[in-house]
C-alpha positions in Angstrom: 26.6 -13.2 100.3 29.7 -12.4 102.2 28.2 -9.1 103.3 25.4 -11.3 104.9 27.8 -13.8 106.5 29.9 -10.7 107.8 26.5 -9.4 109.7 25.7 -13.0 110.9 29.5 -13.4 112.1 29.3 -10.1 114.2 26.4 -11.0 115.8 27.4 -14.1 116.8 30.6 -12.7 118.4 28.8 -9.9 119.7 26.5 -12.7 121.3 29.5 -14.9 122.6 30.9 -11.6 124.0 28.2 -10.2 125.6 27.4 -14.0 127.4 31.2 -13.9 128.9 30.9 -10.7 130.0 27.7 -11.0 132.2 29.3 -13.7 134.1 31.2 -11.7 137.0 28.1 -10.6 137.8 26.8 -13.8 138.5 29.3 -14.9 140.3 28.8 -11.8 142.7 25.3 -13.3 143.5 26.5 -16.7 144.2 28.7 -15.4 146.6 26.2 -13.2 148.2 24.2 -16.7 148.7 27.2 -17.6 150.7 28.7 -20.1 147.7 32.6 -20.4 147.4 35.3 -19.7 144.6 35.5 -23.8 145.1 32.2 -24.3 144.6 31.5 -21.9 141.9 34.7 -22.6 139.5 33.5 -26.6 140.2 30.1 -26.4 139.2 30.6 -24.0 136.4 33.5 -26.3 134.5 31.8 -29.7 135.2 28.3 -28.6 134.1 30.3 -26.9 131.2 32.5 -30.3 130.6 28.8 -32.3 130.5 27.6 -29.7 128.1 30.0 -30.1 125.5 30.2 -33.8 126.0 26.7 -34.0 125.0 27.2 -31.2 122.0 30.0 -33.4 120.9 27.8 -36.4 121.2 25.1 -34.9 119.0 27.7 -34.0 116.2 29.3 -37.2 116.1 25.8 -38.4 114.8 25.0 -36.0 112.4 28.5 -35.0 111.3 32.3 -36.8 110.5 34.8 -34.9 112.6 38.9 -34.9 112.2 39.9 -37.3 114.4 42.6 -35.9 117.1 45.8 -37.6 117.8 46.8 -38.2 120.6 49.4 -34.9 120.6 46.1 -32.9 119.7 44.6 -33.9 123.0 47.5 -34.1 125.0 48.6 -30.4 123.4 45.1 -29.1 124.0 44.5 -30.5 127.9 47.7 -28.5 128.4 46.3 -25.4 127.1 42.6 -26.0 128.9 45.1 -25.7 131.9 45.3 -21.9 131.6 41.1 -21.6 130.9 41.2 -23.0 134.6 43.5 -20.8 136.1 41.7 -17.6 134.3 38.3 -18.6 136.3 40.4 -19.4 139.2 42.0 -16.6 139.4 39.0 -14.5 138.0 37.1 -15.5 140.6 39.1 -14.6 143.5 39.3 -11.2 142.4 35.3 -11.0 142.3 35.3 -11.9 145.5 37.9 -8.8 146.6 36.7 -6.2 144.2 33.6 -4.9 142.4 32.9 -6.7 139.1 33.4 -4.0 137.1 36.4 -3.1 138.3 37.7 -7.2 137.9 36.8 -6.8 133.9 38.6 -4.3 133.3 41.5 -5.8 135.3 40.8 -9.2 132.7 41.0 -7.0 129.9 44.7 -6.1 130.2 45.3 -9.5 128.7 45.1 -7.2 125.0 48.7 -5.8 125.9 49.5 -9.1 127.5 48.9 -10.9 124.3 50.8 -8.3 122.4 54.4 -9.0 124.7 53.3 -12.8 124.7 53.5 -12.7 120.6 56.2 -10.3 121.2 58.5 -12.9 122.9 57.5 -15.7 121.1 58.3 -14.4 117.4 61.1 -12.3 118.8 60.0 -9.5 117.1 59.5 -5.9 118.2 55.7 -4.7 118.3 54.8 -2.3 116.1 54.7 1.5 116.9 50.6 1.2 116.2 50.6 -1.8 119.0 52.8 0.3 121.8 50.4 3.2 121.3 47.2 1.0 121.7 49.2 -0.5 125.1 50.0 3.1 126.2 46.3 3.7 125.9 44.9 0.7 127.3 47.0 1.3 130.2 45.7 4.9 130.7 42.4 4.0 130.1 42.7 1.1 132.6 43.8 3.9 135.1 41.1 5.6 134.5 38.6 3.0 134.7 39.5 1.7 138.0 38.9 5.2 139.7 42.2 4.2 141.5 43.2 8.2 141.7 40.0 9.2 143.3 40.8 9.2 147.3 37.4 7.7 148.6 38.2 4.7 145.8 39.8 1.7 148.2 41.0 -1.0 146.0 41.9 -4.3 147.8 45.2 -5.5 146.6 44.3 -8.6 146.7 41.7 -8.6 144.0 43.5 -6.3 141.9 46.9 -9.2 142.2 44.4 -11.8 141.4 42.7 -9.9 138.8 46.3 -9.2 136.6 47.2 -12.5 137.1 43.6 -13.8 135.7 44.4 -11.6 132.6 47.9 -12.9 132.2 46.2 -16.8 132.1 43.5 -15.4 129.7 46.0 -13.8 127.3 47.7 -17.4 127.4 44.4 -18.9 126.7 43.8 -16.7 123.8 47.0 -17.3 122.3 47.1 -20.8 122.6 43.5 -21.2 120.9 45.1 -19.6 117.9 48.1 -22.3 117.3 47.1 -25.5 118.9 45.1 -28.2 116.9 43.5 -25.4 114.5 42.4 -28.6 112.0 39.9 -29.6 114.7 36.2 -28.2 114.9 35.3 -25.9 117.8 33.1 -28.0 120.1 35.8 -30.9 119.9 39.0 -28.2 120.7 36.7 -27.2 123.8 36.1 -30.6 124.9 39.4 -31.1 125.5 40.4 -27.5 126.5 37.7 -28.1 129.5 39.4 -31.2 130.6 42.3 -29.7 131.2 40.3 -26.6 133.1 38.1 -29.2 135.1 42.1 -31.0 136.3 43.2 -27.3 137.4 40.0 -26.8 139.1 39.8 -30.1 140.8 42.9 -29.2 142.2 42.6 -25.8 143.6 38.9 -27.2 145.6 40.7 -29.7 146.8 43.7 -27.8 148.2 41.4 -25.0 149.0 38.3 -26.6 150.3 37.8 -29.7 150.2 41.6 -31.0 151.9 41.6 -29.2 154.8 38.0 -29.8 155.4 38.8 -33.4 156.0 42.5 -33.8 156.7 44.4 -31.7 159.3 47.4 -31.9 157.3 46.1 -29.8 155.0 44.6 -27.7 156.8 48.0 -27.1 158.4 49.4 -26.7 154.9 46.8 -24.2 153.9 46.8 -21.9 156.7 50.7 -21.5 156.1 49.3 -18.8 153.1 45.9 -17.7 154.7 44.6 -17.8 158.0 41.2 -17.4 156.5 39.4 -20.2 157.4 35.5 -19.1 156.0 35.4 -21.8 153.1 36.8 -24.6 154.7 33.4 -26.5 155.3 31.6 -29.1 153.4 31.3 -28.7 149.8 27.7 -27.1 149.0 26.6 -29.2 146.1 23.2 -27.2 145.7 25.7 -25.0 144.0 25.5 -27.3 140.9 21.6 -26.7 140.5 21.0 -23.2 141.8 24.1 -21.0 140.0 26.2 -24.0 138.0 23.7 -24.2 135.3 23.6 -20.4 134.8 27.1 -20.1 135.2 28.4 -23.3 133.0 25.8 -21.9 130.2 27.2 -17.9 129.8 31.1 -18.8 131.1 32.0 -22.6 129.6 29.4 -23.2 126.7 27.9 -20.5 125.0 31.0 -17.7 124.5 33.2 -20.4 123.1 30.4 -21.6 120.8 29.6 -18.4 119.7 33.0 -17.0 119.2 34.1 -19.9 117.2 31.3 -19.4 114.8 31.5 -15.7 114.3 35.5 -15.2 114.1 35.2 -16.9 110.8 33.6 -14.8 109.2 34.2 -11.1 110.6 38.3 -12.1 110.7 40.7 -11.4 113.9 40.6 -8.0 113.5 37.0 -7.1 113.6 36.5 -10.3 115.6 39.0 -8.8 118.5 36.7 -5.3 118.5 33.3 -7.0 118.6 34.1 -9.2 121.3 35.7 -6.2 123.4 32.1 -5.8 124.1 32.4 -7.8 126.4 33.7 -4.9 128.8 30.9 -2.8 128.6 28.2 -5.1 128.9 29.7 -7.0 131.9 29.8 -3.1 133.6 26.3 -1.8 132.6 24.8 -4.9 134.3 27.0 -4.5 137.1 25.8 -1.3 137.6 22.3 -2.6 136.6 22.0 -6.1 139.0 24.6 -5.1 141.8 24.3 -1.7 141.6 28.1 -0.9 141.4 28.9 2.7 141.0 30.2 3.7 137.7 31.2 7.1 137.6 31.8 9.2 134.5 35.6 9.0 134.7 35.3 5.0 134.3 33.3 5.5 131.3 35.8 7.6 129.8 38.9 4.5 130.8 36.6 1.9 129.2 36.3 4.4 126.3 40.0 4.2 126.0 40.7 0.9 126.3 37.7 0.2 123.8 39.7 2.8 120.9 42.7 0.8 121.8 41.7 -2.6 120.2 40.1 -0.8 117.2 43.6 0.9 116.8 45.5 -2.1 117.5 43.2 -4.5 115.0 42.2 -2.0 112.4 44.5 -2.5 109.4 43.4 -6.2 110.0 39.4 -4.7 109.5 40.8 -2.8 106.5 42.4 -5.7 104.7 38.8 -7.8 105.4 37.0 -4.7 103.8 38.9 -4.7 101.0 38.9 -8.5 100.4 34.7 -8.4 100.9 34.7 -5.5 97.9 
């Protein structure tokens, strides 16, 4: 029996993974239909907030919840916040670099995590977690292509891109301590309000204001003078990419993952879902048609052995419990 609900917890992992990871590669295509980060990060988190209002709904008939207090919700808005600035942020970098280059970038939030629990527990990591970093780094070296000459990186994407992977890492550790007692879809609810507040924000400062107010149009051209998305919001977005994009990014992967980590543990969880990675490259390479040479295979290789080394006396310790 728990062999069986080991198999059905990878797979469901495996599935939440694979759905995050296609996403940048969406995203791509939205932009190539002339949509903006505005309009994309809005559509995806209020389709996404819809969803899970309507999953919450159907579970509220069939099942009887723990009821949040009002420091659960308050504590988990204020975590959501960082969810919003990881698609943000995410985003951007799509829109400077190719998406298999941006997933890579994402996936330095492993070694972010690792200083983050570092610094919060005041303890030193362990040799076997400063090794996996060392690796991951190399790896991410590698799988940028960022030594090959005729590689031209923009810096921009690759700024956005860490800082996307610094929010994520926050997002991850936050999901682990805040409001634990509640179920999945209800911790997401209120995770997505706080996204859909961040995201609100950034279209209106980025978009939507100086569209309409030459104030802040002033104000925004003090950072940028690039004036390409300041137009009227698109809202076709919402029914020709926002359901695709709300369905693999804000619904599914947190569904999924919350089902499967149960059962496989953190440890094996963590290596499953670092699938993620190479599914959101092959279909890069597959639907955009990015090049992936054989040195960014190898990096991805790397940073793959990395989170087994860094997670496997946590796989161990589940073996041993399952026999």
């Amino acid at each position: 029996m728990k062999e069986q609900n080991l198999i059905k917890g990878v797979l469901l992992v495996a599935i939440g993974a694979s759905s995050f990871g296609m996403l940048a590669s969406f995203v791509k295509l939205a932009y190539s239909h002339g949509y903006t980060t505005a309009e994309v990060t809005l559509s995806q988190v209020l389709l996404g907030l819809i969803g899970m209002f309507i999953i919450n709904g159907i579970r509220k008939k069939q099942t009887t919840d723990a009821v949040a207090s009002k420091k659960d919700i308050r504590n988990l808005i204020l975590a959501g916040t960082s969810m919003g600035f990881t698609s943000v942020l995410y985003y951007m970098a799509v829109s400077y670099i190719d998406a298999s280059i941006a997933v890579v970038l994402l996936m330095q939030s492993v070694w972010i995590g690792v200083v983050i629990e570092s610094v919060v527990t005041k303890q030193f990591p362990s040799l076997l977690k400063i090794v996996a970093v060392a690796l991951i780094l190399f790896g991410t070296v590698l799988a940028t292509n960022v030594l090959a000459n005729e590689i031209e990186l923009d810096y921009r994407g690759l700024i956005f891109g860490f800082l996307a992977s610094c929010s994520f890492a926050t997002t991850m550790f936050a999901s682990n301590v805040v409001a634990n007692h509640l179920p999945a879809p209800k911790r997401s609810l209120f995770m997505l309000c706080g996204a859909t507040t961040i995201v609100l924000i950034f279209c209106f400062i980025t978009q939507i204001g100086p569209n309409n107010s030459d104030i802040m149009l002033s104000f925004y051209q003090q950072f940028t003078t690039n004036t390409s998305g300041i137009r009227d919001f698109d809202w076709s977005i919402f029914y020709s990419w926002g359901l695709l994009l709300a369905l693999f990014g804000t619904i599914l992967p947190p569904i999924f993952l919350n089902m499967g980590f149960p059962h496989t543990g953190v440890g094996l969880g963590s290596i499953i879902a670092s699938i993620e990675l190479p599914v959101s490259v092959t279909v890069a390479y597959m639907v955009l048609q990015e090049q992936v040479v054989l040195i960014q295979w190898l990096g991805i290789l790397l940073i793959l052995s990395a989170i087994f080394l860094m997670n496997s006396q946590l796989i161990f310790k589940k073996k041993q419990a399952i026999t």
